[in-house]
Legacy VTK file of the C-alpha trace (Angstrom):
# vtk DataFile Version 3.0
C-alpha trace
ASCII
DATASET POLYDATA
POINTS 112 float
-15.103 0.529 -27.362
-15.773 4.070 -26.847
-13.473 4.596 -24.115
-10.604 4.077 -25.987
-12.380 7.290 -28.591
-12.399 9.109 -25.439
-8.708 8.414 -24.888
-7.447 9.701 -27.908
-9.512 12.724 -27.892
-8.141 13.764 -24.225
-4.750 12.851 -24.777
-4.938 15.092 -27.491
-6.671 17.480 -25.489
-4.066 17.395 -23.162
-0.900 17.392 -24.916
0.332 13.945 -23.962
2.168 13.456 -26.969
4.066 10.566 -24.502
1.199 8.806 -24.268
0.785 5.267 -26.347
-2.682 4.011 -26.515
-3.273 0.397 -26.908
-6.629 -1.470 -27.533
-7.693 -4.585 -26.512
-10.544 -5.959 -28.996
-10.626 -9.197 -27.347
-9.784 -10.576 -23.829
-10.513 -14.254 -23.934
-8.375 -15.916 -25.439
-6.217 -13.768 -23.791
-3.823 -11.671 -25.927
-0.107 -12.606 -24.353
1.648 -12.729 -27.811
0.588 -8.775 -28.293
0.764 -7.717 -24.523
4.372 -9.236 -24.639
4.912 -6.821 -28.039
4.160 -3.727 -27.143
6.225 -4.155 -23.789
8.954 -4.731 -25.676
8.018 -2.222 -28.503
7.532 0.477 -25.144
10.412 -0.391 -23.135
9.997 2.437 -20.936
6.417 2.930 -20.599
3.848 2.030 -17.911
1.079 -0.185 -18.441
-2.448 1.107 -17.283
-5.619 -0.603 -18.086
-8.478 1.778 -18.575
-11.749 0.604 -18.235
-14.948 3.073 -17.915
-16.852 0.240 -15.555
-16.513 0.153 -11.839
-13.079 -1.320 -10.195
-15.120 -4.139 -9.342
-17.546 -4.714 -12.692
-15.405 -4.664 -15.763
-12.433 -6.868 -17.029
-9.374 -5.624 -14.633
-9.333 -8.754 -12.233
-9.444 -10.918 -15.092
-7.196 -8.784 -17.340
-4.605 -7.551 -14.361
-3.065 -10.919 -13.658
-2.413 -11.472 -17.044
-1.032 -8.768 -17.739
1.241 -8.756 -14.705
2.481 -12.346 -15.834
3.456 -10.896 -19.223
5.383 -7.769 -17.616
6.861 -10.203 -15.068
8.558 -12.315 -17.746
10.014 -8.942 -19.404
10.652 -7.513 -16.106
8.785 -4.467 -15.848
6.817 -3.283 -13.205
2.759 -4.532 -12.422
0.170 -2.672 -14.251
-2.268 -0.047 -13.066
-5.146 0.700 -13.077
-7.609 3.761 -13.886
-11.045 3.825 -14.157
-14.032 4.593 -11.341
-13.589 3.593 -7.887
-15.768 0.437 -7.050
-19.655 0.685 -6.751
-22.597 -1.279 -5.848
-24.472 0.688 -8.417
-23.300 0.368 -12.367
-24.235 4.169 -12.766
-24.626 7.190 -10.206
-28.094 8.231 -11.534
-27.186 11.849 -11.466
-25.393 13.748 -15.181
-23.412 16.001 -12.681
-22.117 12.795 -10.460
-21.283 11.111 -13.640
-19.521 13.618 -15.262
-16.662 14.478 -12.520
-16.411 10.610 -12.045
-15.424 10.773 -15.756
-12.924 13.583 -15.791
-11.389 11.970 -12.465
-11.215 8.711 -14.763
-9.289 10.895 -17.894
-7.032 13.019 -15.277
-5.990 9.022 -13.855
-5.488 7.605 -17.251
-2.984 10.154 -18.057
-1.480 10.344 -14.368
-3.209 14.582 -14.022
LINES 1 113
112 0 1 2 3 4 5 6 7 8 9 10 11 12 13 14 15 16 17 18 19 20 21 22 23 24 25 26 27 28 29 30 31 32 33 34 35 36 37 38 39 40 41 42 43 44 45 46 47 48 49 50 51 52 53 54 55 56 57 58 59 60 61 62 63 64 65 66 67 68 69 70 71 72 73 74 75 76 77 78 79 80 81 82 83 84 85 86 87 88 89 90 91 92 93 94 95 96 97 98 99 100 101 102 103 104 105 106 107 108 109 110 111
């Protein structure tokens, strides 16, 4: 939920007016029908998925093969992804840590 907030406000904050930000309310069932319409609305673009969770705690390994399958059948390349780096811990316990984790997560999203 509020990462997607945090997207719009930095890709505002940065400019990227190139930038098309797509939210995913609901995973399971999975979403192919609307995955499959904006790559074909967004012919050009590259898919990210942005998740604020660890590489290894949120939705990407259940999302990312999905996805893929959908791109795959309207040939475009595999998504990425952009988010924190995997972690044994689900937060670093320090405001400064957490902070330029976050920022490194924004500069990612928008490929800074």
């Amino acid at each position: 939920g509020q990462v997607y907030y945090d997207l719009i406000k930095e890709r505002e904050k940065k400019g990227a007016d190139d930038v098309v930000i797509c939210r995913v309310e609901q995973i399971a069932p999975f979403p192919w029908d609307h995955v499959e319409r904006w790559a074909d609305k967004y012919p050009n673009a590259d898919f990210k998925w942005c998740q604020e969770e660890h590489f290894n705690m949120g939705a990407w390994f259940y999302v990312a093969p999905r996805i893929n399958r959908v791109l795959m059948k309207v040939e475009r390349p595999a998504v990425e992804y952009a988010g924190r780096a995997p972690s044994a811990s689900t937060a670093t316990g320090h405001l400064g840590a957490h902070n330029r984790e976050y920022a490194a997560f924004m500069d990612e999203a928008f490929g800074f």
